[in-house]
DRENDRENTI-476600 format. One record per residue (C-alpha): residue in three letters; z, x, y. Coordinates in steps of 0.1 Angstrom, whole numbers. Example, Ala and Ser with C-alpha at 12.3 -4.5 7.8 and 13.67 -1.06 7.14 Angstrom:
2
<r residuo="ALA" Z="78" X="123" Y="-45"/>
<r residuo="SER" Z="71" X="137" Y="-11"/>
END
This chain:
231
<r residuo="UNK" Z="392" X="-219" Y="123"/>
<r residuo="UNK" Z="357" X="-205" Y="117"/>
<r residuo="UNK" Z="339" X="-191" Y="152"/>
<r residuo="UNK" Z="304" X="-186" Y="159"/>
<r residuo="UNK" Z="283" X="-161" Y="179"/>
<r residuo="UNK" Z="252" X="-169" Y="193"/>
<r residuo="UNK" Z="221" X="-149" Y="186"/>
<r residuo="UNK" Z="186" X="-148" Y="199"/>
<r residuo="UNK" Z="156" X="-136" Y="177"/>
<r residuo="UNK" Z="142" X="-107" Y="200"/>
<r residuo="UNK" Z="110" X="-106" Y="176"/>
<r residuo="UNK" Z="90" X="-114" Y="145"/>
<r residuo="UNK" Z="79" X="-88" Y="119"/>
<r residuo="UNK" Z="44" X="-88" Y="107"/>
<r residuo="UNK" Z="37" X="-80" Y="73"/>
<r residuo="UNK" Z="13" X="-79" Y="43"/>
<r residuo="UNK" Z="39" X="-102" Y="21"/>
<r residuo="UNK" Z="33" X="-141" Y="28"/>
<r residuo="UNK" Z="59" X="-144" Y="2"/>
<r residuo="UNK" Z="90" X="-128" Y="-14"/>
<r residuo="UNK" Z="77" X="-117" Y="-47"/>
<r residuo="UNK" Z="61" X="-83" Y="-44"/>
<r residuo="UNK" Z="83" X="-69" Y="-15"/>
<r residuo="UNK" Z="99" X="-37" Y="-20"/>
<r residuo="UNK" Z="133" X="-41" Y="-29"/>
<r residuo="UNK" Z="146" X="-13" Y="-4"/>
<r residuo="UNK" Z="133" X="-4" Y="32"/>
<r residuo="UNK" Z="113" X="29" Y="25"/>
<r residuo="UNK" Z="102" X="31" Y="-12"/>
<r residuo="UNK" Z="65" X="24" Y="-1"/>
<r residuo="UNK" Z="49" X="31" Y="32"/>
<r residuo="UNK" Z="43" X="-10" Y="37"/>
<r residuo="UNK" Z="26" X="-9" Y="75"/>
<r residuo="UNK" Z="42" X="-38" Y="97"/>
<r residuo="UNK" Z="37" X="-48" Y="136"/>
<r residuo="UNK" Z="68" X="-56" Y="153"/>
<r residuo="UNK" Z="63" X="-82" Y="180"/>
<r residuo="UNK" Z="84" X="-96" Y="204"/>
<r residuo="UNK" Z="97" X="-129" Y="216"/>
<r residuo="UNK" Z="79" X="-142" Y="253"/>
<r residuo="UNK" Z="117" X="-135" Y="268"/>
<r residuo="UNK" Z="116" X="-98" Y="254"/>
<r residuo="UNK" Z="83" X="-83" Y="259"/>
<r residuo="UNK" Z="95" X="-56" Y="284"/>
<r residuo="UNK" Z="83" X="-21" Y="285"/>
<r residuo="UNK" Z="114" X="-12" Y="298"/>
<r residuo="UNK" Z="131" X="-26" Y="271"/>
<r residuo="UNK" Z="119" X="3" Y="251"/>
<r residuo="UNK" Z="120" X="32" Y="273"/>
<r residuo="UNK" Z="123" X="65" Y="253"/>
<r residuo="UNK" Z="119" X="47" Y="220"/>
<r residuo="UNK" Z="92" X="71" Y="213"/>
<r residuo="UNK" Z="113" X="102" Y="206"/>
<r residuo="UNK" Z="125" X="85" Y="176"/>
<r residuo="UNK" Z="113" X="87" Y="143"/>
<r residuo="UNK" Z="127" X="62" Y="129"/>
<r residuo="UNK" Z="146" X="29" Y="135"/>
<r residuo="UNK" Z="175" X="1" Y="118"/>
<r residuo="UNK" Z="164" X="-33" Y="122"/>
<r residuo="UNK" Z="187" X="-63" Y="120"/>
<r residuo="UNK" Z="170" X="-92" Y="110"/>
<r residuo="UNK" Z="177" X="-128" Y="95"/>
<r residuo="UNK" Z="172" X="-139" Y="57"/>
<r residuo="UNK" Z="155" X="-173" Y="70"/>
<r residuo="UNK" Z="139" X="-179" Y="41"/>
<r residuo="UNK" Z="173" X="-178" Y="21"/>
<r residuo="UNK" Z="195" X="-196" Y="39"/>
<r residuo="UNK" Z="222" X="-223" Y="21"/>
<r residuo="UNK" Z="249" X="-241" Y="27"/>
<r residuo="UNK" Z="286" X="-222" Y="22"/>
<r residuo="UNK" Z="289" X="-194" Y="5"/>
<r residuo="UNK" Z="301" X="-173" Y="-29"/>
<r residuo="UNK" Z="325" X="-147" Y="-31"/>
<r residuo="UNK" Z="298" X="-134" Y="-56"/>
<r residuo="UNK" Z="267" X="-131" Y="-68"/>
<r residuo="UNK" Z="239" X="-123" Y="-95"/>
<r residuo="UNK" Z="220" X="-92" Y="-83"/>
<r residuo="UNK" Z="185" X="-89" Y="-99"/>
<r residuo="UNK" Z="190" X="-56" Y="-107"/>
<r residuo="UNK" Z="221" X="-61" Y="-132"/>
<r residuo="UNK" Z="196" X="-86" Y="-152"/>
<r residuo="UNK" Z="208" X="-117" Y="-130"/>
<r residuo="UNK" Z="240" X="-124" Y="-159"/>
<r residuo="UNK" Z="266" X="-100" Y="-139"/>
<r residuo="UNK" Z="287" X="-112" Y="-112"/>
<r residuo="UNK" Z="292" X="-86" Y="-79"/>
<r residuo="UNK" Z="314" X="-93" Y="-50"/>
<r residuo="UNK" Z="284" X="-100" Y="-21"/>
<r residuo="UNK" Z="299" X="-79" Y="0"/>
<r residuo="UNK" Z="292" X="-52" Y="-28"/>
<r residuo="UNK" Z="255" X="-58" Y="-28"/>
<r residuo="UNK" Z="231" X="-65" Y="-5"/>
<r residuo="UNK" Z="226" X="-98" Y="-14"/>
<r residuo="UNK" Z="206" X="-125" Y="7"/>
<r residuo="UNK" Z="231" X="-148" Y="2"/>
<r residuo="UNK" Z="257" X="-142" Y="22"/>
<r residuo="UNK" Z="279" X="-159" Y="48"/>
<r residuo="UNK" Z="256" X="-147" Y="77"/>
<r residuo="UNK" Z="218" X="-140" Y="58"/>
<r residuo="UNK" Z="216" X="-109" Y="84"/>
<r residuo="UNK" Z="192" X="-80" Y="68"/>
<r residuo="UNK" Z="195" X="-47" Y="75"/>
<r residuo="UNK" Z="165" X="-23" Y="70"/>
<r residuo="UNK" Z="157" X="14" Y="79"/>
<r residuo="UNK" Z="119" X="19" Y="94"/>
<r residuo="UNK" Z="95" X="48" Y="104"/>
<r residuo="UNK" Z="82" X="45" Y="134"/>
<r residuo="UNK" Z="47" X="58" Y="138"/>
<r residuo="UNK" Z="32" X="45" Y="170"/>
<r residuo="UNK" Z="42" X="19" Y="203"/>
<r residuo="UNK" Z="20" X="-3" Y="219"/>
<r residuo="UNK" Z="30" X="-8" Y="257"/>
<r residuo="UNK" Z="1" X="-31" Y="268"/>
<r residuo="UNK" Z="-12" X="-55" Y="248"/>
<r residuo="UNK" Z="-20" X="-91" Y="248"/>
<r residuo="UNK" Z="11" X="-99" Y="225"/>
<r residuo="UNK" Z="33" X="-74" Y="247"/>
<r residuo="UNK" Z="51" X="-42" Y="235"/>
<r residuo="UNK" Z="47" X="-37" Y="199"/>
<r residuo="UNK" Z="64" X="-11" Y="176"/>
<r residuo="UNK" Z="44" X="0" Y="148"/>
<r residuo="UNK" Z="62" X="13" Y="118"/>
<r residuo="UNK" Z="59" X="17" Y="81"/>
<r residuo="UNK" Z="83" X="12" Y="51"/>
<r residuo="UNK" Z="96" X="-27" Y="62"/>
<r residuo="UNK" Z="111" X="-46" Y="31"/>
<r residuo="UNK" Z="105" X="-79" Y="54"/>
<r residuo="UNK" Z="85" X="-111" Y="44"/>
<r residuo="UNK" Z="57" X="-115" Y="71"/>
<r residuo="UNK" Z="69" X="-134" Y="105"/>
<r residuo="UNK" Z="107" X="-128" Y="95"/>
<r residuo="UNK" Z="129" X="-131" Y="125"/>
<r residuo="UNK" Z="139" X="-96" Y="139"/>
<r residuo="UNK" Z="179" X="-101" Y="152"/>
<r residuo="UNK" Z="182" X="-65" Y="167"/>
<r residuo="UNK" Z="164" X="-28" Y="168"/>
<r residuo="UNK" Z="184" X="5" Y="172"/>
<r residuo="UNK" Z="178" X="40" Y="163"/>
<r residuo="UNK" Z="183" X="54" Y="134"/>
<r residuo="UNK" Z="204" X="89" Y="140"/>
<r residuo="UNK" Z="203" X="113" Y="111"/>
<r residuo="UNK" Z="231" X="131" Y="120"/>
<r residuo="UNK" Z="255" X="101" Y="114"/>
<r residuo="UNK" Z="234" X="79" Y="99"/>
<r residuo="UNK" Z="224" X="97" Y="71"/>
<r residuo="UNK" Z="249" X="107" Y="41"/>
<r residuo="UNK" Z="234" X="126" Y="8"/>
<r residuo="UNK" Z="262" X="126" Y="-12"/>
<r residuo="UNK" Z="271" X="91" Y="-11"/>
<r residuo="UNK" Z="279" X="72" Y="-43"/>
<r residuo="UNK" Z="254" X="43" Y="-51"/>
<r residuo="UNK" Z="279" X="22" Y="-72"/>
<r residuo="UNK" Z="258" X="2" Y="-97"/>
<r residuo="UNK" Z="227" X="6" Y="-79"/>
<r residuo="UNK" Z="221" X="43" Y="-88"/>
<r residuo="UNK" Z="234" X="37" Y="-122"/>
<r residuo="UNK" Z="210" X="12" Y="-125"/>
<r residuo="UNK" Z="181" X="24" Y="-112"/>
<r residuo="UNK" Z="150" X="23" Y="-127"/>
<r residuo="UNK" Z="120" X="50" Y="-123"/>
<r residuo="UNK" Z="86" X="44" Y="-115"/>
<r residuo="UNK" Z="59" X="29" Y="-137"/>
<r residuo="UNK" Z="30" X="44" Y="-137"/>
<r residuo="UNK" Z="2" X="26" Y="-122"/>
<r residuo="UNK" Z="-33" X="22" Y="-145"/>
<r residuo="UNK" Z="-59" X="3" Y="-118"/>
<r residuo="UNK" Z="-95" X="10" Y="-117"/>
<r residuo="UNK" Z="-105" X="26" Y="-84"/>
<r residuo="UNK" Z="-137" X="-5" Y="-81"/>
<r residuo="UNK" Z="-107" X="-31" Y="-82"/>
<r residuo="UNK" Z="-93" X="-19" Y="-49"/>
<r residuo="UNK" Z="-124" X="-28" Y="-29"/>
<r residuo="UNK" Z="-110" X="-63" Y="-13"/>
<r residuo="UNK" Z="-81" X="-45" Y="3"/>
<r residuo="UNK" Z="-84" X="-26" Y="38"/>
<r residuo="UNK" Z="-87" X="11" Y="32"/>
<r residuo="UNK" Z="-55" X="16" Y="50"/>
<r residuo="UNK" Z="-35" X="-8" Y="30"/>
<r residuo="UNK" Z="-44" X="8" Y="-10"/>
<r residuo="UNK" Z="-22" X="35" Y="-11"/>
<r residuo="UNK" Z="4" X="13" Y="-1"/>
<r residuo="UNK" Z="1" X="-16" Y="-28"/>
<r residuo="UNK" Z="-3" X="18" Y="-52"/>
<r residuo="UNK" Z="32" X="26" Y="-39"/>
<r residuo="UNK" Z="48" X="-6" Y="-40"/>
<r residuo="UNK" Z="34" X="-19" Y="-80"/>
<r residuo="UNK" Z="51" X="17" Y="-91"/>
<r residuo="UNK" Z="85" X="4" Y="-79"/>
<r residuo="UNK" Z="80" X="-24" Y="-107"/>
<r residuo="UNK" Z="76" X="-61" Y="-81"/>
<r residuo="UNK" Z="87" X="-78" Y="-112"/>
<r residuo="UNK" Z="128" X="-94" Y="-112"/>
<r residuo="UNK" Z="151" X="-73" Y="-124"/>
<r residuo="UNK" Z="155" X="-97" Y="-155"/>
<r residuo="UNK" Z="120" X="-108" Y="-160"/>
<r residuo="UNK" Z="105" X="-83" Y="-182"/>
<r residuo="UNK" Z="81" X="-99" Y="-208"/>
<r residuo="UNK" Z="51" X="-80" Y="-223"/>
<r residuo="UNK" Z="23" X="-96" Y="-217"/>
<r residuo="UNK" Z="27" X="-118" Y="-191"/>
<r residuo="UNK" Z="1" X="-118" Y="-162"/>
<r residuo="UNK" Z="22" X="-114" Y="-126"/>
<r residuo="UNK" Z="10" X="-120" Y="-92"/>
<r residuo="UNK" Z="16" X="-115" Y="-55"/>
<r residuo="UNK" Z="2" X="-118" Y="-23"/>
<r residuo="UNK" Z="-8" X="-86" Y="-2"/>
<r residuo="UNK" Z="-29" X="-82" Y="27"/>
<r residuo="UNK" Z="-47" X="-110" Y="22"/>
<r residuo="UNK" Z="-54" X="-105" Y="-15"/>
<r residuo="UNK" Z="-39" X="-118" Y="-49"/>
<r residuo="UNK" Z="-29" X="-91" Y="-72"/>
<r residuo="UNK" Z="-25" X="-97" Y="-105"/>
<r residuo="UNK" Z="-9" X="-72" Y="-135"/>
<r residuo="UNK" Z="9" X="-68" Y="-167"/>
<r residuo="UNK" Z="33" X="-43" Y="-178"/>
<r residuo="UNK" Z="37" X="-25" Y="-208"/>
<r residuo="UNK" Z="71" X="0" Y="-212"/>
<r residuo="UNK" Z="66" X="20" Y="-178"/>
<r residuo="UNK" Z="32" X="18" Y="-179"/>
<r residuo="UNK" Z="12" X="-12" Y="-151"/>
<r residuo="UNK" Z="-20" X="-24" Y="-152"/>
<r residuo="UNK" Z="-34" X="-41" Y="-122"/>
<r residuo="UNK" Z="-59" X="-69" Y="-141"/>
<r residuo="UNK" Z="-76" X="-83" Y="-109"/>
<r residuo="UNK" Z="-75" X="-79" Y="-66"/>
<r residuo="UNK" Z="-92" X="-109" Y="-53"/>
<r residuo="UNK" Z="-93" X="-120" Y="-14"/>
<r residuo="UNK" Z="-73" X="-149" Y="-10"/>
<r residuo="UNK" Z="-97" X="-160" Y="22"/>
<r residuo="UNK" Z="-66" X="-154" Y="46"/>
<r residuo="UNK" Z="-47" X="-126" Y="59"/>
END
């Protein structure tokens, strides 16, 4: 017989990314900023007493934008060209029997007093804007952290960064603070892992901008940044 566990979302993440195209496949290839703020029931200072001596942190959170009904033993990941099955639990997958996300942050500055409560500042979030945070727990390099661990078919297939062509006047509708960061994110290639046509004219959503851009072998060129007129 199946069994359930209750959980309770302790916070919302807010991001850059209205949408799922353009996120970073991995927690930490880009220095993405992000606000994490907490649920009315959890906005306790106490709650994150000594937080500050750590430089970074895991966060649990919830796929709820990917959520269906049942499940499959596998799946398609992007990264094998979506026409190769994995066992989920060999991949990290939304799709799983419980959509729970796991991602590693740095944590750059903590807000005690504000008029949304305690807020944790950090940068390198893989998270759609407003996703549901589950849990937050250090990150510990001494156990956390193993060099020599085999990547499976990830690191086989890994790709390396395009280079990114964009002319410095089409960067002027983004914040200052956020350039580097799109920079960062359009060399990790936004595109699916098996969507790769010449020519064709891409586009996401980022800090209250479109951004459009075509590739060419391992070279990108960002076409336009427009404001979108929301952030």
């Amino acid at each position: 017989m199946s069994q359930t566990i209750p959980m309770h979302i302790i916070a919302r993440i807010r991001t850059d990314f209205p949408a799922k195209f353009g996120i970073p496949r991995q927690s930490g290839l880009a220095d993405t900023p992000a606000r994490i703020v907490f649920e009315p029931e959890y906005r306790s200072a106490d709650a994150l007493r000594g937080i500050e001596g750590f430089s970074h942190l895991w966060l649990l959170w919830h796929f709820s934008e990917t959520e269906r009904a049942g499940w499959s033993p596998t799946v398609r990941p992007p990264k094998l060209g979506g026409n190769q099955r994995i066992g989920v639990f060999a991949t990290r997958s939304p799709f799983r029997p419980n959509a729970i996300g796991l991602s590693s942050v740095r944590l750059t500055r903590t807000e005690l007093h504000t008029s949304e409560g305690p807020v944790l500042h950090v940068l390198g979030a893989d998270l759609m804007n407003n996703t549901p945070i589950l849990d937050i727990k250090p990150y510990l390099a001494y156990t956390d952290a193993h060099p020599q661990a085999a990547g499976g078919f990830a690191l086989q297939s890994q790709a390396g960064t395009l280079q990114v062509d964009c002319a410095p006047t089409l960067l002027a509708p983004l914040p200052a603070d956020r350039r580097q960061a799109l920079l960062a994110v359009l060399a990790q290639d936004p595109r699916p892992g098996y969507q790769h046509e010449p020519g064709r004219v891409y586009g996401f959503s980022f800090a209250g901008c479109e951004v459009r851009f075509t590739v060419e072998g391992d070279r990108l060129t960002v076409r336009s940044i427009t404001s979108s007129g929301h952030t």
